[in-house]
N, C-alpha and C positions, 0 to 999 in steps of 0.2 A: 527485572526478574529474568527474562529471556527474550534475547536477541539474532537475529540471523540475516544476513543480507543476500543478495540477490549471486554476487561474486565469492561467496561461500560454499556455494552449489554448484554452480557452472561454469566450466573452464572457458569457455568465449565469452567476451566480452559484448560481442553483436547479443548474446542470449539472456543478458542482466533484466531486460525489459520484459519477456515474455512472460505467458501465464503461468508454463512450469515451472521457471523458477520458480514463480511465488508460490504456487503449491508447493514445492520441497523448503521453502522455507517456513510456510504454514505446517507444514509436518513435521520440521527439526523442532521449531517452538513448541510446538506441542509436546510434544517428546521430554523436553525441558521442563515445563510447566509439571508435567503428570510425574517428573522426578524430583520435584521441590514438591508434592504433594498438594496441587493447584487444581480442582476440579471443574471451576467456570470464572467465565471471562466475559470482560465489555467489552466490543470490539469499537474503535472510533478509526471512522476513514479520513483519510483527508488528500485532498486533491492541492496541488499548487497552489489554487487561490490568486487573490491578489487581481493582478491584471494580465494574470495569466491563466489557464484551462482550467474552468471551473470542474471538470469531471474527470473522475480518477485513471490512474492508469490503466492499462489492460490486465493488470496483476490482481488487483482487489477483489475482485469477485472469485477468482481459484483462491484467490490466500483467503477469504474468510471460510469458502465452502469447503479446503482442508482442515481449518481449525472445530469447522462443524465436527464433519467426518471421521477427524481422530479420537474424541469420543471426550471432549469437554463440553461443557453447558455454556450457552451460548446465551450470555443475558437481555442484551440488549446490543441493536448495531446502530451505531450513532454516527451523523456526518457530521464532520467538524472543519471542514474548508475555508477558510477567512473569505469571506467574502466586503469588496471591497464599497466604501459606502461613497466617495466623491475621488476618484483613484486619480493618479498622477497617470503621465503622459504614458502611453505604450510605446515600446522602444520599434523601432522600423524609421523613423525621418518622417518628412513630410511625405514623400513619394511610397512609403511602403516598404516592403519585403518588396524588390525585383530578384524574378528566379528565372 
């Protein structure tokens, strides 16, 4: 229905990750949705997963509190992270990440 990414908003590339993007992309959508005639929304999060960060990025919490904010009904926020049940190896070697 509507979509916006992070390099939609912000000409640096260093700035894809931060919060405001996600807020300017939480407000573009929104924008979107209220011009398709879209009142409320289910928001589902999802972090990496797997055998990798189970918790979201720094983005998630500005992008749903703009989608609050813009003036859609907010149904339910659901986490939806694969979470892994007997995972394969994590990548690093035997010795780890040396840094």
């Amino acid at each position: 229905l509507a979509k916006c990414t992070a390099g939609m908003v912000v000409k640096a590339s260093r700035d894809e990750s931060s919060p405001y993007a996600a807020m300017q992309c939480g407000f573009r959508t929104a924008n979107d949705l209220k011009d398709k005639g879209i009142r409320g929304i289910h928001i589902k999060v999802r972090a990496p997963g797997g055998n990798k960060s189970q918790t979201p990025g720094p983005g998630a919490q500005a992008c749903i509190r703009a989608l609050a904010r813009s003036g859609l009904q907010v149904g339910r926020i659901e986490e939806v992270t694969p979470k892994s049940h007997d995972h394969c190896r994590r990548k690093g070697g035997h010795r780890g990440r040396r840094v």
